[in-house]
Structures are given as structure tokens and as C-alpha cells.
C-alpha positions as CSV (number, residue, x, y, z in Angstrom):
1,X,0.0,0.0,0.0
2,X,2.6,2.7,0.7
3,X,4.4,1.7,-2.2
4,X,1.0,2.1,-4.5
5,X,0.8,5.8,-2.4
6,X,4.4,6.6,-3.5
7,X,3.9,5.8,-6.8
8,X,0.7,7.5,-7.2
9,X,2.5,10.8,-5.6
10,X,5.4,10.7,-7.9
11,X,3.7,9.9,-11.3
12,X,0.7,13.4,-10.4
13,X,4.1,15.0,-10.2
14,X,4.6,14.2,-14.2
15,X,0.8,13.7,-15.0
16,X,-1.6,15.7,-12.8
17,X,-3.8,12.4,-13.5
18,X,-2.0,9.6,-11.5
19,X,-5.1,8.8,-9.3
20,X,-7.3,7.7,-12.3
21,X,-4.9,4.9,-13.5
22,X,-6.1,1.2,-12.2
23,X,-2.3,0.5,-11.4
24,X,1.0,2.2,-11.4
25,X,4.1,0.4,-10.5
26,X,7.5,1.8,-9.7
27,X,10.7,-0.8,-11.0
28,X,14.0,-0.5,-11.4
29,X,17.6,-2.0,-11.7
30,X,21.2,-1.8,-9.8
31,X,24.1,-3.6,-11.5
32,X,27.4,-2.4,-10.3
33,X,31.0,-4.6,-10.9
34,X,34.6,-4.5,-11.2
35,X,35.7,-4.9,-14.2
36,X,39.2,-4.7,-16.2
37,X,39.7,-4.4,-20.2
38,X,42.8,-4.7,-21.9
39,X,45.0,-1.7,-21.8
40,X,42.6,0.1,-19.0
41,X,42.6,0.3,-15.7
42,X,40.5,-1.7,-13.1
43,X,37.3,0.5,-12.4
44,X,33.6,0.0,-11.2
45,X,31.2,-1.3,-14.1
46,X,27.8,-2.3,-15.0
47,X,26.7,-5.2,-16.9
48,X,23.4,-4.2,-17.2
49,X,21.8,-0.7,-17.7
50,X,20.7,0.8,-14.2
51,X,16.9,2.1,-14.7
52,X,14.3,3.6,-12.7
53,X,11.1,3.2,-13.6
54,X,7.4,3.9,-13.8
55,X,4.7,2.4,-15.6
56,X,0.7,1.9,-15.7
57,X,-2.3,0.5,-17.1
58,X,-6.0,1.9,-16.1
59,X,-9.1,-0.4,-17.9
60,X,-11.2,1.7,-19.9
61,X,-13.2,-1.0,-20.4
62,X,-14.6,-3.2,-23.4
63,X,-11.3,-5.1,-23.6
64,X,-9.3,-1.8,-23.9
65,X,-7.2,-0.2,-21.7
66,X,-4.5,2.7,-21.8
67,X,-1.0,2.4,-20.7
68,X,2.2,4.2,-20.1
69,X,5.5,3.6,-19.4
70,X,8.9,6.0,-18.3
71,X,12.3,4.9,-17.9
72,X,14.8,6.9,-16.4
73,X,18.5,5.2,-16.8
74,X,21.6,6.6,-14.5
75,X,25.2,5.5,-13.1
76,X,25.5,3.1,-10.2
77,X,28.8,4.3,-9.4
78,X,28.2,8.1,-9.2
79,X,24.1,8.6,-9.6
80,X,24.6,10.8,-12.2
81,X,22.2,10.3,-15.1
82,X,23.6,7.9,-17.9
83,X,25.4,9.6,-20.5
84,X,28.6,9.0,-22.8
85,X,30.1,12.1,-23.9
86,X,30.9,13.6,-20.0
87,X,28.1,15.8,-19.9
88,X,24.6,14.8,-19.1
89,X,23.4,15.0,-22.8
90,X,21.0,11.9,-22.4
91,X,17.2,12.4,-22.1
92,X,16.1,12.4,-18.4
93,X,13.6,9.1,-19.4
94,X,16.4,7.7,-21.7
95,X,15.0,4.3,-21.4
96,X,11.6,5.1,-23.1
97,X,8.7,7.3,-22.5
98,X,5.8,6.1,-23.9
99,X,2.2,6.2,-23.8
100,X,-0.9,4.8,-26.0
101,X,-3.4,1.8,-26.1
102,X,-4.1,-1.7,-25.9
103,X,-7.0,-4.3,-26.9
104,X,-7.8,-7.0,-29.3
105,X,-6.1,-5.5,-32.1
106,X,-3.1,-5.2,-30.3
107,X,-0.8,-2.6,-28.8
108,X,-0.4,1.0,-29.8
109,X,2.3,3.5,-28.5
110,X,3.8,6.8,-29.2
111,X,6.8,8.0,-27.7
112,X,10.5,6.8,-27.8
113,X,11.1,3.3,-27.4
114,X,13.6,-0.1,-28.6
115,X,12.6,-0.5,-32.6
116,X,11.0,-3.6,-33.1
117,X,14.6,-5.4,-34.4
118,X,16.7,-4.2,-31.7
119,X,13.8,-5.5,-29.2
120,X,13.1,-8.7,-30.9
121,X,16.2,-9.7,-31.8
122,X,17.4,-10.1,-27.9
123,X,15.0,-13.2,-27.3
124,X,18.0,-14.8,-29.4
125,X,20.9,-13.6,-28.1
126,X,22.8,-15.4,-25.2
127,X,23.6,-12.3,-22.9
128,X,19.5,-11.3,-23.5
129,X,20.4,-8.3,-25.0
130,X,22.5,-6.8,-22.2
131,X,24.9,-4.2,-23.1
132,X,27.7,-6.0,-21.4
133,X,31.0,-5.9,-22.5
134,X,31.0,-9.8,-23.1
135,X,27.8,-9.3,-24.9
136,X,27.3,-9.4,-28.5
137,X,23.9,-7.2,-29.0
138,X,25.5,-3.8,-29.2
139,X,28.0,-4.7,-32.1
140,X,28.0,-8.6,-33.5
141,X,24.2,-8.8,-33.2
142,X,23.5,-5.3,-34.9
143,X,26.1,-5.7,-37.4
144,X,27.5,-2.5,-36.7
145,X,24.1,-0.7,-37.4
146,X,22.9,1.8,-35.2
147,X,19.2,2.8,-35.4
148,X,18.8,6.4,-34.7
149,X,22.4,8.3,-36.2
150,X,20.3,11.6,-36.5
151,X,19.5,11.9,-32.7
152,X,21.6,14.1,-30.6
153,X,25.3,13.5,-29.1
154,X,25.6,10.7,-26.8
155,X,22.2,9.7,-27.0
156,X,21.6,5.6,-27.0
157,X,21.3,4.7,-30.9
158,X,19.1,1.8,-30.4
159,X,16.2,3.4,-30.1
160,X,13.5,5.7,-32.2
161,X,12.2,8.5,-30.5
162,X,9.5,11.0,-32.1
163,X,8.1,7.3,-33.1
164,X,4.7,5.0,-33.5
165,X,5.0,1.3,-32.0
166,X,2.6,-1.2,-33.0
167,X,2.5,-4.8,-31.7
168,X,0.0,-7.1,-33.0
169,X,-1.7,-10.2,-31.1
170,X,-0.3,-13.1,-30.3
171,X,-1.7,-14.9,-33.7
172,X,-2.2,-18.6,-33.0
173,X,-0.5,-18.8,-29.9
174,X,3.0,-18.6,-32.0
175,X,2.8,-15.8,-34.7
176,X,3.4,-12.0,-33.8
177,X,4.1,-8.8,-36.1
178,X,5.7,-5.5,-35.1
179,X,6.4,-2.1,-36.4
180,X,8.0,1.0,-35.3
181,X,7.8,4.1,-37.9
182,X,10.0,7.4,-37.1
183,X,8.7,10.6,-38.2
184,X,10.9,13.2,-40.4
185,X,11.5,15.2,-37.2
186,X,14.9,16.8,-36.3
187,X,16.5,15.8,-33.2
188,X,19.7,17.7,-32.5
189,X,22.1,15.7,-34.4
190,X,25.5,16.4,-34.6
191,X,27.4,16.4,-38.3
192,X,27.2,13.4,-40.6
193,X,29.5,13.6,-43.2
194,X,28.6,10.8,-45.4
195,X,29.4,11.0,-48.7
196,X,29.7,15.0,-48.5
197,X,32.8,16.9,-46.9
198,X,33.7,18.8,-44.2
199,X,32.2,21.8,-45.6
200,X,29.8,20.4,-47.0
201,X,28.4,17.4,-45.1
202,X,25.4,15.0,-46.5
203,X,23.6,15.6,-43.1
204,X,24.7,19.0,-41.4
205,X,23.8,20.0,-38.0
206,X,19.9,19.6,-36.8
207,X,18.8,18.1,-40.1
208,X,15.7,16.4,-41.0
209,X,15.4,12.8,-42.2
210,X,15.0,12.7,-45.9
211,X,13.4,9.2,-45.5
212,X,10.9,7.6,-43.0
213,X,12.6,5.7,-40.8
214,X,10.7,1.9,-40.0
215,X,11.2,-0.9,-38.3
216,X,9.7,-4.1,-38.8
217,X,10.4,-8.0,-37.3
218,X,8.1,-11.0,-36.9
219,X,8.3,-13.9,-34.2
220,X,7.5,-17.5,-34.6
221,X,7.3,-19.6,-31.4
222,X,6.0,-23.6,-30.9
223,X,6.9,-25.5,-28.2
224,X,11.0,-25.3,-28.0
225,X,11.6,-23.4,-31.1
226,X,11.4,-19.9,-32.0
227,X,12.9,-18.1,-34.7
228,X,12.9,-14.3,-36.2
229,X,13.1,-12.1,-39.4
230,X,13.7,-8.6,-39.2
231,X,14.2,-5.4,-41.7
232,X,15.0,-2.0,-40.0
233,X,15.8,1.6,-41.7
234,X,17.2,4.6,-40.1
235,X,17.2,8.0,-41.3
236,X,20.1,8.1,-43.2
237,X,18.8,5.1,-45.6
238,X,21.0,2.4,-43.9
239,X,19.2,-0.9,-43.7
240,X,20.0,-3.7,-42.2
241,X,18.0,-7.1,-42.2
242,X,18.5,-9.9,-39.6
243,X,17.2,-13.7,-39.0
244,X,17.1,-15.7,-35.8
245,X,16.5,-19.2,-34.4
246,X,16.5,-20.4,-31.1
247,X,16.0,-24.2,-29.6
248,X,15.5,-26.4,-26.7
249,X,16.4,-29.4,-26.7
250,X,15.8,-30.3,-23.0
251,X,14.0,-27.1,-20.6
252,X,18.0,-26.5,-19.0
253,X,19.4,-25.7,-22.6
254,X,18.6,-23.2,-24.7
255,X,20.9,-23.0,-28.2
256,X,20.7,-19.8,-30.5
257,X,22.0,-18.0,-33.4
258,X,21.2,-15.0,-35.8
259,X,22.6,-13.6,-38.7
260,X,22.7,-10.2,-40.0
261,X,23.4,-7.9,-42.8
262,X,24.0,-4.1,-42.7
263,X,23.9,-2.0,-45.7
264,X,25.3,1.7,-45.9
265,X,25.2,2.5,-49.8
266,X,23.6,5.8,-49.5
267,X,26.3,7.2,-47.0
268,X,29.2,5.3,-47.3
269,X,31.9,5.1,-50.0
270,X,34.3,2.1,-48.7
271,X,33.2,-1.3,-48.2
272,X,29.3,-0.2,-47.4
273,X,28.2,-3.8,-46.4
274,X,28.9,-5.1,-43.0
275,X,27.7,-8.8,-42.2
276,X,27.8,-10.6,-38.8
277,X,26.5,-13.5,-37.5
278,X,26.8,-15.7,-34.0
279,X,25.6,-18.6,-32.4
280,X,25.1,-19.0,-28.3
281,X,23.7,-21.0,-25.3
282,X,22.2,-21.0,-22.1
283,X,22.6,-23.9,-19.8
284,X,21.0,-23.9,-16.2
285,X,22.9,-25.6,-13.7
286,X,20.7,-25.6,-10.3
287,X,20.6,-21.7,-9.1
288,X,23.4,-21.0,-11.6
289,X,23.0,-19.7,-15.4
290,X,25.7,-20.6,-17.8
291,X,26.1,-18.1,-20.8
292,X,28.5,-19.2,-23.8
293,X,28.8,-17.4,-27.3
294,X,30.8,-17.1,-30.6
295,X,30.5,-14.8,-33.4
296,X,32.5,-12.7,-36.0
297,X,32.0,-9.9,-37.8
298,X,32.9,-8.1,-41.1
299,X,35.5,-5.2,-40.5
300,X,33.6,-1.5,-40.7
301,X,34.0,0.9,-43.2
302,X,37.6,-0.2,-44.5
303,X,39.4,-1.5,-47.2
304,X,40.0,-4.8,-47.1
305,X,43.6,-5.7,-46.7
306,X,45.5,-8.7,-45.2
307,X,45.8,-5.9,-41.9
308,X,42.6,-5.7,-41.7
309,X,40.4,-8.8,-40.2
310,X,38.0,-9.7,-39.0
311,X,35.9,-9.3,-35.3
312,X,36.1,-12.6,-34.2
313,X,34.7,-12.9,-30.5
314,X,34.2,-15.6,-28.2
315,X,32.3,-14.9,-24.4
316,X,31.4,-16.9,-21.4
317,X,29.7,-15.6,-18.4
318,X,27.5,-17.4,-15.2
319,X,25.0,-16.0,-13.2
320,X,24.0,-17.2,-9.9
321,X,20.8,-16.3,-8.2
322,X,20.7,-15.4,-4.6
323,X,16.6,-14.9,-4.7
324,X,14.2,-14.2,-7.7
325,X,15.5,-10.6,-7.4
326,X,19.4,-10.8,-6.7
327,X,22.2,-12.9,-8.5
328,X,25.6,-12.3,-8.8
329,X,27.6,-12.5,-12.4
330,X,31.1,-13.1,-13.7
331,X,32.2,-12.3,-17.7
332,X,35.5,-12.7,-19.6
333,X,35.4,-12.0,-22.9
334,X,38.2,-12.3,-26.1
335,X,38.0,-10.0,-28.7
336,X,40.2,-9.8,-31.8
337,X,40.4,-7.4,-34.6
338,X,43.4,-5.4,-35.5
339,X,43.4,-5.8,-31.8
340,X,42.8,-8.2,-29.0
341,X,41.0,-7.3,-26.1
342,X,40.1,-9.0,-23.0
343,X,37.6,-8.4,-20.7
344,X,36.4,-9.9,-17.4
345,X,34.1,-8.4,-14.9
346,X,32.6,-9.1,-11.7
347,X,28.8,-8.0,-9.9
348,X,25.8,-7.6,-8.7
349,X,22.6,-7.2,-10.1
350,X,19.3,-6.6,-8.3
351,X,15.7,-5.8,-9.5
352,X,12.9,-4.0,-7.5
């Protein structure tokens, strides 16, 4: 009860309307480690991004109902809000901020949000989508790709904001569609060069898309498999397209793989197509979780040489759970490029 009161208190502060939803829930993450990459020094981490959060449904009735949800997202180790550039340049609900409907046709939402890809495609994905370091959905699992370029400095780029997200029923207990379309809308971007100069860029400062920006996947699941097909474009006319499959052979194991294909032929002179592709697992071991993945990926942007090769990555991690709500984690990691880099972390991670 007090923590319906709080809740209610804290969402009139950003509504004025708090007291007609039917439920409001307040939700959040901490995930702090140490953790050590090659060539840096040891420092306190995260494996997971730390969120606070805020979401509710009130029943209109006749099947529908409305529904909102805001996610604020900020650093364990200081409480500052997250951000990348050194200066608090993220949006205060970073996470997403969205509001809109729900019934037998589905769900509707405006807002800013995870694109349908970059939310499907971490069902199949051995970390679960986790920006960890040992992780392969930021890079390997994206291909490179990032889904909003045109948004502003240090913003997360796998998101749309200014957007419509549509999720259709659960058809036959297996099938599911969903779309996310970006409108032409400027966000504060910074400078994209492209296939322009410095003085004269293909995107300058502030600029408007000159395409509609979509995202669509689709999500087969029966029994112990489940597989994926996905087609996304930004606002710069990159596309990328994606396919999935996961399987379990026994309910302990789950084995999965996707491969993906990023195109930059309308802003990119050298070596515009990226490709990637991995395969993972996840093995549970009494109150542990064993995580296991290889992939490789295309180099970026480059000519290819015999100095050039290849991302080639392999990661294991294990989780053990302390409650439903606590476990602890350990990651190493081996990444090679022009480079090799290794990573290993230790933590914590609690939900509430």
C-alpha cells in the first residue's frame, strides 16, 4: 500500500492524473562490478543498464485499456544520469517514455522506445540483449548498425524517439508482427559527413530525415523453437536485415543463433556492407546460469587488406541467483580485430 501511495504521488508530479490509473508500479535496476579491459585500468562497471522506472495501465473497459511507461536510466557508481560524452546529454527518461493503447487489435504507442529489431532480436541472443562488454547485441548482433544516427550526441542509438509502435496479437498462440515508424523530425544531431565533406556534409547539424525511418520484425514460437526475421531503416537510408532461431532441446538448454546484414550504400563510399553473424547457449545448472557465445563480424567501413580482419569474439559468463530478485555474475570475454582485447568483470545485479 505505501508503495501504490508513493507511486501515485510521484507519477501526479509528471501527469496531474496519477489517481485515475487502475495501477502504477514503480521498477528499477542496480548492476554495479569490477571490471578490467585490456589496456585500461581496473574500475567499477555495470553489466546491465541501471533504470528507474514507472509504468501503468487503467481499464477503460470493453477489452481496452490505456497504458504508459517512463524509464529513467543513471550510473550506479556516481548517480549521475547515464550519459557518454561527459556531460549529461541523455534524455532524463532515456530508457523510453511512452504512452498509448491496448485491446484486441493489439498494442499501440507513441513515444521513444527499442525499434521492433533491436527488441526482438534479444530473445535470441545469449547475454538477453544486455549491453555487457562480453555481450554481442551492441555490435556482432546489430552488425554494426545503429538505429537512430540523427538523434543528438551521446544519445543511445538503439532506439527511435518521435516514433509510433505497434505490436500485434499473439496470432495462434505462435505468430506476432511488429512495427515501429520514425517521423521526419529533427533531433539535435551532430554532423554526418557521409558521402559529402567537411564543408559540405550530407547531413549537417539539426537536419531532417529525408526518408521515413521503420522498423519491422516477426516472431515465430511452438513449443522449444522460436525463430525471427527482421528489416529496419534509419534515417540516413541504412538498412539492415536480420534472421534468428533459437532451440531447446531439453527445458535446461537453450541454443541460439542470428545472422545479420547491414547496408550503408547511401552514406558510405568504402566497403558499405557489413555482415555478422553468431551462435550461443544458455545452460541452467541448479541456481546457476551458464552463458556461452561465438561470433564474427565483417570489419567497418575499410578496405579490405591482409591488416585488416576480421571481429572474431568468443564470451562466457555465469550467473547465480541469490533470490528471484538478486544474483551475482562473472564475464571474460576475447576479442580480436586489428586488436585483442580481454575483458572480465565481476557484480551484482538486483531488480525491485
Amino acid at each position: 500500500m505505501k508503495k501504490s501511495l508513493v507511486a501515485l504521488a510521484l507519477m501526479g508530479a509528471f501527469t496531474g492524473a496519477a489517481y485515475a490509473q487502475s495501477s502504477v508500479t514503480i521498477y528499477g535496476t542496480v548492476d554495479a562490478g569490477i571490471s578490467k579491459l585490456t589496456g585500461g585500468t581496473t574500475s567499477v562497471g555495470k553489466r546491465d543498464n541501471n533504470k528507474l522506472g514507472f509504468k501503468g495501465v487503467e481499464d477503460l473497459g470493453s477489452g481496452l485499456s490505456a497504458l504508459f511507461q517512463l524509464e529513467i536510466r543513471y550510473e550506479p557508481d556516481t548517480g549521475t544520469i547515464e550519459n557518454t560524452s561527459g556531460a549529461n546529454s541523455r534524455p532524463l527518461f532515456q530508457g523510453q517514455s511512452r504512452v498509448g493503447l491496448q485491446g484486441d487489435f493489439g498494442t499501440v504507442r507513441l513515444g521513444r522506445g527499442l525499434t521492433a529489431f533491436q527488441e526482438t532480436s534479444t530473445l535470441f541472443e545469449p547475454w538477453s540483449g544486455l549491453p555487457a562488454v562480453a555481450g554481442y547485441q551492441t555490435d556482432l548482433q546489430v552488425a554494426g548498425y545503429t538505429s537512430d544516427p540523427m538523434s543528438t550526441t551521446g544519445n543511445s542509438r538503439n532506439r527511435f524517439s518521435n516514433s509510433v509502435f505497434y505490436n500485434s496479437p499473439v496470432v495462434g498462440g505462435m505468430f506476432q508482427l511488429n512495427v515501429t515508424v520514425q517521423a521526419k523530425e529533427a533531433n539535435q544531431n551532430p554532423v554526418i559527413i557521409g558521402k559529402g565533406t567537411a564543408a559540405n556534409p550530407q547531413f549537417p547539424a539539426n537536419s531532417a530525415p529525408t526518408t521515413t525511418p521503420y522498423s519491422l520484425s516477426a516472431t515465430a514460437m511452438n513449443g522449444p523453437f522460436g525463430a525471427y526475421a527482421a528489416y529496419e531503416k534509419n534515417a540516413i537510408a541504412t538498412k539492415i536485415w536480420s534472421l534468428g532461431a533459437s532451440y531447446k532441446p531439453m527445458p535446461e538448454l537453450k541454443l541460439m543463433g542470428s545472422y545479420q546484414s547491414q547496408d550503408q550504400t547511401e552514406n558510405v563510399t568504402v566497403n558499405p556492407k557489413t555482415k555478422a553473424w553468431l551462435v550461443g547457449a544458455n545452460y541452467t545448472v541448479g541456481a546457476g546460469l551458464v552463458r556461452f557465445g561465438y561470433g564474427q563480424k565483417d570489419p567497418d567501413n575499410v578496405l579490405h587488406s591482409a591488416a585488416i580482419a576480421k571481429t572474431k569474439q568468443v564470451s562466457i559468463g555465469y550467473d547465480y541467483n541469490l533470490s528471484p530478485r538478486t544474483y551475482l555474475y562473472i564475464d571474460a570475454s576475447n576479442k580480436k580485430a586489428t586488436t585483442t582485447a580481454n575483458f572480465y568483470s565481476l557484480g551484482i545485479h538486483h531488480n525491485f
